[in-house]
N, C-alpha and C positions, 0 to 999 in steps of 0.2 A: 522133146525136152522143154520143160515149162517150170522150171525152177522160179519164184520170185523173192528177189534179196537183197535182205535191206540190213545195214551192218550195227553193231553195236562193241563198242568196252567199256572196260572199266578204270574209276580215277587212279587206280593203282600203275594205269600203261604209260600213265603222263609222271614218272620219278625224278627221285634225285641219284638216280645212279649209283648208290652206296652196294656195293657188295661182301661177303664175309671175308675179303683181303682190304676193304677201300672202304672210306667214308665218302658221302653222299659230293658229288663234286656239278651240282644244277643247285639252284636256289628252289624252294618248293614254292608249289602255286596251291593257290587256295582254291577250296573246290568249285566254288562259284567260278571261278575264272578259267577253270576247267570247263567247266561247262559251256562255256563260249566257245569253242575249238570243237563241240560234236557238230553242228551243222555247217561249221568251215570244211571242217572234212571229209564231209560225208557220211555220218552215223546219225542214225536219230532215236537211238537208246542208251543208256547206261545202266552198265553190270553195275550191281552193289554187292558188296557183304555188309551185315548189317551196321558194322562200324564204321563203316564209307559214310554211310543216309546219317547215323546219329553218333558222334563219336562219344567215347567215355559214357557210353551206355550202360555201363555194369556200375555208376555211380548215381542212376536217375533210378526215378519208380518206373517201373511200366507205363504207368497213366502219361507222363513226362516223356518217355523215348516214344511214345506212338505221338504224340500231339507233336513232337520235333519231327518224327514221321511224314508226318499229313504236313508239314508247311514245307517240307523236302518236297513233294510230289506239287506247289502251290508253285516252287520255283520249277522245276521239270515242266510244267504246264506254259511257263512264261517263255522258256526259251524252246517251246516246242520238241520235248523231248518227251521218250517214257522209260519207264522203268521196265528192263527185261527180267532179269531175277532178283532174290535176296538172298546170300549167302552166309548163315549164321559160323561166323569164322569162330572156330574151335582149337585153336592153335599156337595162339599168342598168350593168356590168361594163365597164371600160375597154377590154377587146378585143370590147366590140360596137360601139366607135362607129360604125364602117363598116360595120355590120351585121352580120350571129350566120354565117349560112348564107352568105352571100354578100359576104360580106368581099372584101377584095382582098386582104389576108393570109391564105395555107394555117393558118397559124400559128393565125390566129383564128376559121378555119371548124372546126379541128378541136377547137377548147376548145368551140366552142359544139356541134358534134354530141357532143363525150362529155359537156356538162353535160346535152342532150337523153336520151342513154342511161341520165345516173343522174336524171333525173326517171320515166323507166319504170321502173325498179328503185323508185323511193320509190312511186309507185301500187300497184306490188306489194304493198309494205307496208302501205300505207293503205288495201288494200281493195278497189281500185276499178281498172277495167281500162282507164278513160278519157284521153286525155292531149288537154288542147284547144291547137292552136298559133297564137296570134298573133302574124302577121307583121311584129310592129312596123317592127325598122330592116332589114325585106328590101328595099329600094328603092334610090331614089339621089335628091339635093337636084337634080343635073342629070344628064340623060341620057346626057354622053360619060364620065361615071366608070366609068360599067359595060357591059358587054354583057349586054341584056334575053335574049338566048339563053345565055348559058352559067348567069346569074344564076336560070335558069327550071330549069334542070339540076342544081343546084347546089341549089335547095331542095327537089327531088327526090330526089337526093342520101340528103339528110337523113331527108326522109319514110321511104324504104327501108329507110339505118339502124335505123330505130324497130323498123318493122315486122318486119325481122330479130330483130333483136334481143330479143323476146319477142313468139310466136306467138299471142298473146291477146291481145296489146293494140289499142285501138280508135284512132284518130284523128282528131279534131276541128276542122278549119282552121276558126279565125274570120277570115274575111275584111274589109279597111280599107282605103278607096284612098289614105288620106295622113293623114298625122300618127303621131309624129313625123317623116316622112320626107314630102319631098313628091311624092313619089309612090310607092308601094307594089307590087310587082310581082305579086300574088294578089288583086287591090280585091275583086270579087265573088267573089257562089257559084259563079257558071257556070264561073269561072276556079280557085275550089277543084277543084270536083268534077273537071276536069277532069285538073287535077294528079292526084287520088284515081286516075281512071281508067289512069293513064299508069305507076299506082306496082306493086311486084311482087305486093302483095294486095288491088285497090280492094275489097273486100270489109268492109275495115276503115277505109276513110277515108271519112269524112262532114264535115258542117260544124257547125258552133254558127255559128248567126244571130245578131248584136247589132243590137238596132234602128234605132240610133244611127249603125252602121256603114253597114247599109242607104238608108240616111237622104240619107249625107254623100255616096254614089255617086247619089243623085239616084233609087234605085229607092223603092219601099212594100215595106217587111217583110216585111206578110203573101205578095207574090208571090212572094219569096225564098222562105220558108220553104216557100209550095206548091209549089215547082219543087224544093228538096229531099227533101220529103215524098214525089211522087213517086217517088222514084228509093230514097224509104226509106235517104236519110242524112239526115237533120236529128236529129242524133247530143245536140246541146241550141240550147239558145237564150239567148241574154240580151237580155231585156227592157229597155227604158229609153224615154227619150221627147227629142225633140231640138227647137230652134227654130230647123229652117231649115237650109241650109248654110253653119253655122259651123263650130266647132272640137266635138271630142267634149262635150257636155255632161253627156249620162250623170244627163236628169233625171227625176221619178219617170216611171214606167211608166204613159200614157191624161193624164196634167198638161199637154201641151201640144195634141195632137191626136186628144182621146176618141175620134173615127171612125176613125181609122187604128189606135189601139188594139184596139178593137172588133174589127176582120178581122184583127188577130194570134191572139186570144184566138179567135176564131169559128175561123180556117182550122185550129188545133191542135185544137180541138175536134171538129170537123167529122172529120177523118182519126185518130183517135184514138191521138195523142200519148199519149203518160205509159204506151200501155201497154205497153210493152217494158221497161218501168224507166228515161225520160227524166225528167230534172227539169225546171220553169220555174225557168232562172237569173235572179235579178237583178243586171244593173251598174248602181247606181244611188250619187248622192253627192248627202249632204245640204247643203242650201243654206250658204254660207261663214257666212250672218247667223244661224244655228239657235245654240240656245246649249246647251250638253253635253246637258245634261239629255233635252232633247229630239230629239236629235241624230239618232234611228232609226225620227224617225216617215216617213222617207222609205220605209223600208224597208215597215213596216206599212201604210201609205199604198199602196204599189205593189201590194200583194199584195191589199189590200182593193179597190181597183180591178178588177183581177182578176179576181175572184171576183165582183163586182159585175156586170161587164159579163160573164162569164160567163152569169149569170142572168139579163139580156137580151139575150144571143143564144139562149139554149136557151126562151127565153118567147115568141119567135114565132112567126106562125102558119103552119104549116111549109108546107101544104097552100095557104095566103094566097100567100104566097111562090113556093109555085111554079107558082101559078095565073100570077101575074104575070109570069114570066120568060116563060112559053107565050103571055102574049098581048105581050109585049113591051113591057108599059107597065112603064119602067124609072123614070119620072116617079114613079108612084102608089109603087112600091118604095123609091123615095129617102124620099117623104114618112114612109112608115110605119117604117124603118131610124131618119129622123131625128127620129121623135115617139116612138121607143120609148126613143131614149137620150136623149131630153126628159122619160120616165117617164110617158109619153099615153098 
């Protein structure tokens, strides 16, 4: 096992707590001052969407959001950080309502593929050749709004554009089967990769696993991710922890189901992640009742977990283990699995 891991999130993990019953109850911090708390804590990247690096970028020229860009990546440089991806957010703008790519208006497929195009132009800047896509409002509330075959075309589409559009650039589908939408037309990996396959360079299209998302399709993380690893796109990951098939919760990373933790953190391990230069992303949101001060021990919390259970999956007995898989006693396995993350 030779995993190497080095953590990254994004300014969105450090809130004000507002949720859709509650207004924001933390004071907001400004992102610079964000940015002092990644090397306190232990990360030395930040996730972006591209309205994190340049806000109210749909009021600048291009020429203007990439030169705020490049002085983005001047401060990243000062406080020793990088940039892991850019995520051109397609979900907040009044011509997403009906979704970015698969709109029912030309009008508003094509604001959302050029706002796509000037988030690869800002990775440029920043550094970094990643662009993760979440398919928030690719879906439909009901099924006769849209057609799931032109809709599947249509974010293909898009995918292509990227990939044209600069010959380096990598691509990340995080996969969601619902929320905001309810129903999501990419839910799984097998349904990213499959897009990746279909596009003009699968060579460059992988996934980022959310744990959370995995979760809410009813799969275990870790078999997502090894079905990716496989195939050698598991391009990142974000980490988190869920209770159950609810609504995204996005809580710390091993806080609700340490054994299911355990095989995300073992299977990365095991296939030696990190060493192509992947990050461990965290999407994680501090509890609404934390109070400022304290606000990012979610964050620390996640990564110390981590690392934790790291150091007991790599503390067993390797040879113990696979004694048992040979004789089949999957019984005697459980027990020792679940006396080691008892600390027996």
């Amino acid at each position: 096992m030779a995993g190497v891991f080095r953590f990254s999130f994004g300014p969105w993990n450090i809130h004000e707590g507002a949720d859709p019953f509650g207004p924001k109850v933390r004071d907001s911090i400004p992102f610079n001052r964000k940015l002092a708390y990644y090397r306190k804590l232990g990360f030395g990247a930040v996730q972006f969407h591209d309205d994190d690096a340049v806000p109210a970028l749909n009021r600048m020229s291009p020429e203007k959001v990439l030169r705020e860009a490049k002085a983005v990546r001047t401060v990243l440089d000062r406080h020793g950080l990088k940039a892991e991806f850019v995520a051109p957010r397609l979900w907040e703008d009044p011509r997403t309502i009906d979704g970015g790519y698969t709109s029912n208006s030309a009008a508003c497929r094509r604001y959302s593929i050029q706002r796509s195009l000037l988030a690869v132009d800002m990775a440029r800047e920043l550094n970094t050749d990643l662009i993760v896509l979440w398919l928030a409002r690719e879906g439909t509330y009901i099924r006769e709004a849209k057609d799931s075959v032109t809709a599947t075309g249509r974010i293909l589409e898009a995918l292509n554009a990227m990939l044209e559009h600069d010959r380096k650039i990598r691509i990340a589908i995080e996969p969601k089967p619902n929320e905001p939408m309810d129903h999501t037309y990419i839910p799984t990996t097998g349904h990213a990769l499959a897009l990746g396959a279909a596009s003009v360079d699968p060579r460059r299209v992988g996934v980022n696993i959310e744990s959370a998302h995995a979760i809410l399709a009813g799969l275990d993380p870790s078999d997502e991710m090894g079905f990716s690893l496989h195939f050698n796109k598991l391009f990142s990951v974000h980490l988190n922890d869920q209770n159950g098939l609810k609504f995204d919760e996005d809580k710390s990373f091993g806080a609700v189901d340490l054994r299911r933790a355990f095989n995300q953190v073992r299977i990365l391990d095991a296939h030696d992640y990190g060493r192509r230069g992947e990050w461990v992303g965290l999407d994680v949101k501090a509890m609404r009742t934390q109070k400022a001060g304290t606000a990012t021990k979610h964050l620390s919390n996640s990564r110390e977990f981590f690392m934790n259970l790291l150091r007991v999956s790599r503390s067993l007995n390797a040879k113990a283990v696979d004694a048992l898989i040979r004789e089949r006693d999957y019984e005697e396995l459980d027990r020792m699995i679940v006396n080691a993350l008892m600390g027996r």
